[in-house]
VOMARKE-573032 format. One record per residue (C-alpha): z, x, y. Coordinates in steps of 0.5 Angstrom, whole numbers, padded with zeros to 4 digits, always signed. Each point is the difference from the previous one (the first is absolute). Layout:
BEGIN
ZXY...
***
This chain:
BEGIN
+0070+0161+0037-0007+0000-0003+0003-0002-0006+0005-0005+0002-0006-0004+0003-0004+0000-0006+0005-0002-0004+0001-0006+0006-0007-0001+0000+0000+0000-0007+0003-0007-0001-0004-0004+0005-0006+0003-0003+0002-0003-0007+0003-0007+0003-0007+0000+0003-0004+0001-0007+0005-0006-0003-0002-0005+0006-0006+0001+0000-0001-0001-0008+0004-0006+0001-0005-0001+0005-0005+0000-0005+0003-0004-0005+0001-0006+0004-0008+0000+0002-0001-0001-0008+0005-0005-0001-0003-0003+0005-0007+0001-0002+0002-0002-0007+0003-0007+0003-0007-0001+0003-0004+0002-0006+0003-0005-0004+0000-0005+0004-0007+0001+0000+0000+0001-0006+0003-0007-0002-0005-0004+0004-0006+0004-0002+0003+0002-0007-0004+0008-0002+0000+0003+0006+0009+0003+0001-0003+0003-0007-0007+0003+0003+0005+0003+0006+0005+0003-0005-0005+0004-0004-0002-0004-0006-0007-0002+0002-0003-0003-0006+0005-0005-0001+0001-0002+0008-0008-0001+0000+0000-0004-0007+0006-0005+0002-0003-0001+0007-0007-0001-0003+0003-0005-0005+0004-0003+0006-0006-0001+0004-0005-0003-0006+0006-0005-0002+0002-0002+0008-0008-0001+0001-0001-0004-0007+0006-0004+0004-0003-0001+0007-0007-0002-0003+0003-0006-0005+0004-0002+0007-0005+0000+0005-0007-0001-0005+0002-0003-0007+0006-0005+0001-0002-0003-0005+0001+0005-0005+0007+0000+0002+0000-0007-0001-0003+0000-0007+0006+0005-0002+0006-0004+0003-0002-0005-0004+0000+0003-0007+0006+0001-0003-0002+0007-0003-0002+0002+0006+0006+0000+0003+0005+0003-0005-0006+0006+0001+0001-0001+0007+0007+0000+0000+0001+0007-0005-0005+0004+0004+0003-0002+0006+0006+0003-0002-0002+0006-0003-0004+0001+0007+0007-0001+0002+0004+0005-0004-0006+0005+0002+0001+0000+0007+0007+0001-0001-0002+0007-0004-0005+0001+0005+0005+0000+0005+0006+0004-0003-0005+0006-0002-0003+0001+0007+0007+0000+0003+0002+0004-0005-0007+0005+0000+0002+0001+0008+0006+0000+0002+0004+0006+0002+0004+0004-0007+0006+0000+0004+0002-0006+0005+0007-0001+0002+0004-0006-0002-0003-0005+0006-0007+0001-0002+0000-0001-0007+0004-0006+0002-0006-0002+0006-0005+0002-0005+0002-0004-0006+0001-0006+0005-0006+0002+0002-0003+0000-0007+0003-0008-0001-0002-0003+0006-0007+0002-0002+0001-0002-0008+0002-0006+0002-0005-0002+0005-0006+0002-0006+0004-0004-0006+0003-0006+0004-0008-0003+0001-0003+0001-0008+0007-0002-0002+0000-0007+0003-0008-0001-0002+0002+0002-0007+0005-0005+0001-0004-0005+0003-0005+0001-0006+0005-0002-0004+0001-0006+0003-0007-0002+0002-0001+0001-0009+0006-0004-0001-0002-0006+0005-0008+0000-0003+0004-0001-0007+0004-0005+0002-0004-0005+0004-0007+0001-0004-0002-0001-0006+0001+0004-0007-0006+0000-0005+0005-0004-0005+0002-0005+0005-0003-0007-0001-0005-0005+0004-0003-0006-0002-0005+0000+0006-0001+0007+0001-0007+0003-0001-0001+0006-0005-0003+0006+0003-0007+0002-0001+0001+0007+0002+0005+0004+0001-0003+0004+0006-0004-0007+0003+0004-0006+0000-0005-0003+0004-0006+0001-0004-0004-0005-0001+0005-0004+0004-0003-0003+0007+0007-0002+0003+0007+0001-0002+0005-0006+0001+0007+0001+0001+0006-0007+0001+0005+0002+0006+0007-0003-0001+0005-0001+0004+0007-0004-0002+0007+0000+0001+0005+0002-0005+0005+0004-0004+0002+0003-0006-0003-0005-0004-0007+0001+0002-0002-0006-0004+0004-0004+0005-0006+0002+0006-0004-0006+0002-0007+0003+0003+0000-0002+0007-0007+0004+0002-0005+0000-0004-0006+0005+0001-0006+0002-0003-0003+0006+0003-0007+0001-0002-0003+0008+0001-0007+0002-0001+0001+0006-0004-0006+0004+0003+0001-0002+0008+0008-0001+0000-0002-0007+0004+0005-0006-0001+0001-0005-0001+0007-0005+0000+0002-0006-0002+0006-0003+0002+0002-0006-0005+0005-0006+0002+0007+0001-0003+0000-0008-0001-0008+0000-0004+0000-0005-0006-0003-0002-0005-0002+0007-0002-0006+0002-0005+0002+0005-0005-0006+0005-0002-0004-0004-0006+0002+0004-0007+0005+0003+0003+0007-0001-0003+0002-0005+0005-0005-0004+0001+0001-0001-0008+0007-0002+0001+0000-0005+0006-0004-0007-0001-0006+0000+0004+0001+0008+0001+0004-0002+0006+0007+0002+0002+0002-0007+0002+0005-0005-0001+0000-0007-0002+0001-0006+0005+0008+0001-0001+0000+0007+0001+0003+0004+0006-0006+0003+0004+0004+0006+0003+0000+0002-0008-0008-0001+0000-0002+0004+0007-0003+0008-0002+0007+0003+0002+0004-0003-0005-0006+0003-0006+0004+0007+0000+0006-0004-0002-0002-0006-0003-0005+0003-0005+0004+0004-0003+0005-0005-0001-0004-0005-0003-0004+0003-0004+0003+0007-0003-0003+0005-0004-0007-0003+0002-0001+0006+0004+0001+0007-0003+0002+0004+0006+0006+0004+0003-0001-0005+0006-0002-0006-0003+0001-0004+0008-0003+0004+0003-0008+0000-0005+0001-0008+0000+0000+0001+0009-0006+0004-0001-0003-0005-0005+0001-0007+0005-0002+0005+0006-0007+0002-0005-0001-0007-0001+0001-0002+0006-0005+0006+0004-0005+0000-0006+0001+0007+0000+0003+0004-0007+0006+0003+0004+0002+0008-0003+0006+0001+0002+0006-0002+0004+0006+0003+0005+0004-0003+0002+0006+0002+0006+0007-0003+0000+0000-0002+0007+0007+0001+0001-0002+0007-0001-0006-0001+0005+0004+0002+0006+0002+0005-0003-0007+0003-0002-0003-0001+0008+0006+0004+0002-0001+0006-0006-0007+0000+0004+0002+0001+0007-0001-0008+0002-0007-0003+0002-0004-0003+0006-0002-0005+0000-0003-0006+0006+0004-0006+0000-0003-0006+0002+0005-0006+0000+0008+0001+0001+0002+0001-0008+0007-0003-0002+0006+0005-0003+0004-0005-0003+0001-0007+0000-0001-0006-0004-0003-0006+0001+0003-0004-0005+0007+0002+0003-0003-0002+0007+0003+0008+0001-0004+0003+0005-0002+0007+0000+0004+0006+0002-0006+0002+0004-0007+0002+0000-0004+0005+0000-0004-0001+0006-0008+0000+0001-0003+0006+0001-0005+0006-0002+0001+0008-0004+0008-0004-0001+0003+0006-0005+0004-0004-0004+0005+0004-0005+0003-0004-0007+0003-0005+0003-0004-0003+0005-0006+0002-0004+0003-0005-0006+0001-0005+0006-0006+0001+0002-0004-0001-0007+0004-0006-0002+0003-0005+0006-0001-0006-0001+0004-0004+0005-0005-0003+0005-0006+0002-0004-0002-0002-0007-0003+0003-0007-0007+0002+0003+0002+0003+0006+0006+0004-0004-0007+0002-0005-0003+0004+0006+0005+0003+0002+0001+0003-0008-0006+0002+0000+0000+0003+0007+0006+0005-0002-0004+0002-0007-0005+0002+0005+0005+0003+0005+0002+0004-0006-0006+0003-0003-0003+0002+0006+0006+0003+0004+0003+0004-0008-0004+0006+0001+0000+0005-0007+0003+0005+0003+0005-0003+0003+0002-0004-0005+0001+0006-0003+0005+0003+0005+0004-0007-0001+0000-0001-0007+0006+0002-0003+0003-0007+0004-0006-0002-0002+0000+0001-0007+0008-0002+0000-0001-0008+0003-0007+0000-0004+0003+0001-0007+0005-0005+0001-0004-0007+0003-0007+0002-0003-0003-0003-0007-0007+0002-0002-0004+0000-0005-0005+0005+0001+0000+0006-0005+0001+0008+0003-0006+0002-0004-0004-0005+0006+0004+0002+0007-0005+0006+0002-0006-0005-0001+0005-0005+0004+0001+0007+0005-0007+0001+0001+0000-0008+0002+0005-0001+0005-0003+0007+0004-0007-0005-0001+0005-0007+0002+0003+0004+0007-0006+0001+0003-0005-0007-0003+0000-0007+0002+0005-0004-0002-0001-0007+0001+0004-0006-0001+0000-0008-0003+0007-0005+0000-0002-0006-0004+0004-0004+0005+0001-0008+0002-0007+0002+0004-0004+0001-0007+0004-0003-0005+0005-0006-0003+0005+0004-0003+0003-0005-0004-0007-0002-0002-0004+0006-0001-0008+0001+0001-0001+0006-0004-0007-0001-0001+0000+0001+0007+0006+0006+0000-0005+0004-0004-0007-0001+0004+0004+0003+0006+0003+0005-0004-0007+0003-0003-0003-0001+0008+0005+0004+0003-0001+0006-0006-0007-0001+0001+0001+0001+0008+0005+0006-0001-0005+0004-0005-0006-0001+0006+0006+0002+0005-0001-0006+0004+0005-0005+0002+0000-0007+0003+0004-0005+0002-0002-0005-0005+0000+0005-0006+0007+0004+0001+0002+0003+0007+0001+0007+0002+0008+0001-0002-0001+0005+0007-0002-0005+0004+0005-0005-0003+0006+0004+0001-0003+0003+0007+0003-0002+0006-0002-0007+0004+0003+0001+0006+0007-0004+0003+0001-0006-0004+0000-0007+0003+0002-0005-0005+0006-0004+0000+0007+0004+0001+0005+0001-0005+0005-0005-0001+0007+0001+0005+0006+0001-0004+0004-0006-0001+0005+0003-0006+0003+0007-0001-0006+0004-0003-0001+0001-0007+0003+0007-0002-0007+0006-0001+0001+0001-0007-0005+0002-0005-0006-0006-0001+0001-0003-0005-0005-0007-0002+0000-0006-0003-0006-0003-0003-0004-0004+0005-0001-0006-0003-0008-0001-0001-0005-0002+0006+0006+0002+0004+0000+0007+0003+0008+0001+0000+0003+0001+0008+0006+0004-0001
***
């Protein structure tokens, strides 16, 4: 009898040791599952747990270092992170050591669930911990893999869009110095372009002619915004053209037509009437700035120009932008065809416009005219550049990148776009003044630019004081801000099947008449 129940107590015994041994393991796999967890998200530390102290301490140190350097150049030096994102050899460092932080995680995780998971591990579990293993590997690649990537991209735009060192200009200034674009220099002048056309860039009329003027010190700026239809425009003396057009004027005869003499048309005509005076890649677009030099008095460095047909586009890339609609704004519509518009974007403050509307909102005319439309140019410029903050035009900017490659000509050399970095952080947060030489200040069709160049210098003079008058330039702040609900007179009643909202597309006013379409 006493044997017979030892050989049935045996059984339960040994059946006892097994459950619990199972126990056992399945309380490591688990901790093994949390520690590589852990271990994935604070690399070092599933290798400290398992045993391999020096290894686990080392990798966390280097983690810690490397997540620190990171939050600093986030939180106190983005303008570090600006400056690299800018140089094409920056990022294909940036993109390598990405990935090889990459492929490092992985290993890290693979090697800390490997040091700690049970040796024996039934089917189930070796599928739920390399699963396990996969999500955890995946989630570490797939950030450095798409910030490898977008470095990539960010390199291929900056040298599409900017300038090479072998690239030509006949109007762009020569650096002094390498590290200081602006030493010696008080002010640096950049000509805004804006203008429709397609493939054949040669084919763009420039319908928004601005010069930007910004202290390189304080970042204050001042805009100029010049009348599409400006005429009898003087080239700077000794320069190329001023050499080549009787009187250094780009002006035609008695017989001539004047839409093929107003500052919109230089990008086109110029070239074509005289080829080869200019040793440039873009020979339109060094005559525009020479016309608008002369027309300013100021030597202009260097240009960008957008393809407005692609504006639309840019906005939507950054989110849209907000902006304080004082008088109802046309979409669609053309006067000629006494086709009213589609519809109107209407009066009101902090509107936020995406693309579409913003493009309606900076260039309808139906109802208003040339120098209103300018305002409204110069407000979306404003909108712009206060509202694209650094980092979150890095967040966009794969969209970004890929509408801007396509609609954006400049002539600025990469080796100057940090100091140009530097600039916008000073330009965001200064003060932007404005001038349009409207029908108020000058005869387009008969220029004073005697007078065009004394109220130009009086309003730089103003802007370096950091002072603002309302004879001098006004605040582009207070002129774009909020009036109140407009009283004018209401917009006219349709009469006729509104005119389909397609993109703008302008022709040239003829001069002294500020085109209402």
């Amino acid at each position: 009898m006493d044997e017979g129940a030892q050989q049935e107590r045996e059984p339960l015994s040994s059946q006892s040791g097994r459950n619990e041994k199972g126990r056992r393991r399945r309380r490591a796999f688990g901790a093994a599952l949390g520690l590589t967890a852990v271990g994935s998200i604070l690399p070092g530390t599933g290798l400290f747990a398992a045993g391999l102290r020096k290894v686990g301490l080392t990798i966390l140190a280097l983690f810690v270092a490397a997540a620190g350097f990171a939050a600093y150049l986030v939180l106190a030096d983005q303008r570090t992170i600006l400056h690299w994102v800018v140089r094409p050899g920056a990022l294909v460092v940036i993109s390598v050591v990405l990935s090889a932080v990459a492929l490092a995680w992985v290993c890290v995780i693979v090697a800390t669930y490997r040091s700690l998971r049970p040796r024996r591990l039934g089917r189930a579990q070796q599928a739920m911990g390399y699963g396990l293993v996969l999500v955890l590997a995946a989630g570490a690649v797939t950030p450095l893999a798409v910030g490898g990537r977008y470095a990539l991209v960010q390199k291929s735009l900056v040298e599409k869009v900017f300038a090479s060192p072998q690239s030509k200009s006949a109007t762009r200034p020569v650096r002094a110095s390498a590290a200081d674009p602006w030493a010696g220099k008080d002010r640096v002048n950049v000509l805004l372009l804006g203008g429709d056309g397609g493939p054949d860039r040669m084919g763009i009329r420039t319908d928004t002619v601005i010069v930007a003027s910004i202290d390189t010190k304080t970042g204050n700026t001042v805009l100029f915004s010049l009348p599409r239809n400006l005429q009898n425009i003087p080239f700077p003396a000794g320069s190329p053209l001023a050499e080549v057009y009787p009187n250094g004027r780009f002006a035609g005869g008695p017989d001539a037509d004047p839409l093929e003499w107003m500052l919109n048309a230089v990008y086109i005509n110029v070239p074509r009437q005289h080829p080869g005076v200019l040793d440039s890649d873009n020979p339109g677009a060094d005559a525009t700035k020479l016309a608008a030099s002369g027309a300013v008095g100021l030597t202009l460095d260097y240009y960008v120009m957008v393809n407005l047909k692609g504006f639309r586009q840019l906005v939507d890339a950054l989110g849209g932008i907000t902006v304080d609609v004082n008088t109802r704004v046309s979409i669609g519509g053309e006067t000629d065809r006494n086709l009213p518009p589609a519809g109107w974007i209407e009066p009101g403050p902090n509107q936020h416009l995406n693309g579409a509307m913003a493009l309606w909102f900076a260039r309808g005319r139906f109802g208003s005219d040339d120098w209103q439309r300018m305002l409204r140019q110069r407000c979306a410029i404003d909108a712009i550049v206060r509202q694209a903050d650094p980092m979150r035009l890095l967040t966009r900017y794969e969209a970004l990148a890929r509408v801007t490659k396509d609609i954006v000509l400049t002539d600025i050399p990469q080796g100057v776009l940090p100091a140009f970095v530097d600039l916008s952080l000073k330009v965001k947060d200064a003060n932007i003044t404005s001038i349009a030489f409207t029908n108020e200040i000058i005869d387009s069709g008969n220029p004073d630019y005697d007078l065009i160049h004394s109220r130009v210098q009086g309003a730089l003079r103003a802007s370096e004081e950091g002072r603002t008058s309302a004879d001098i330039a006004d605040s582009l702040k207070d002129a774009c801000a909020w009036k109140g609900a407009p009283t004018g007179t209401p917009a006219p009643v349709p009469t006729t099947k509104p005119a389909p909202a397609k993109e703008p597309a302008d022709k040239p006013a003829p001069a002294n008449q500020p085109g209402t379409r």
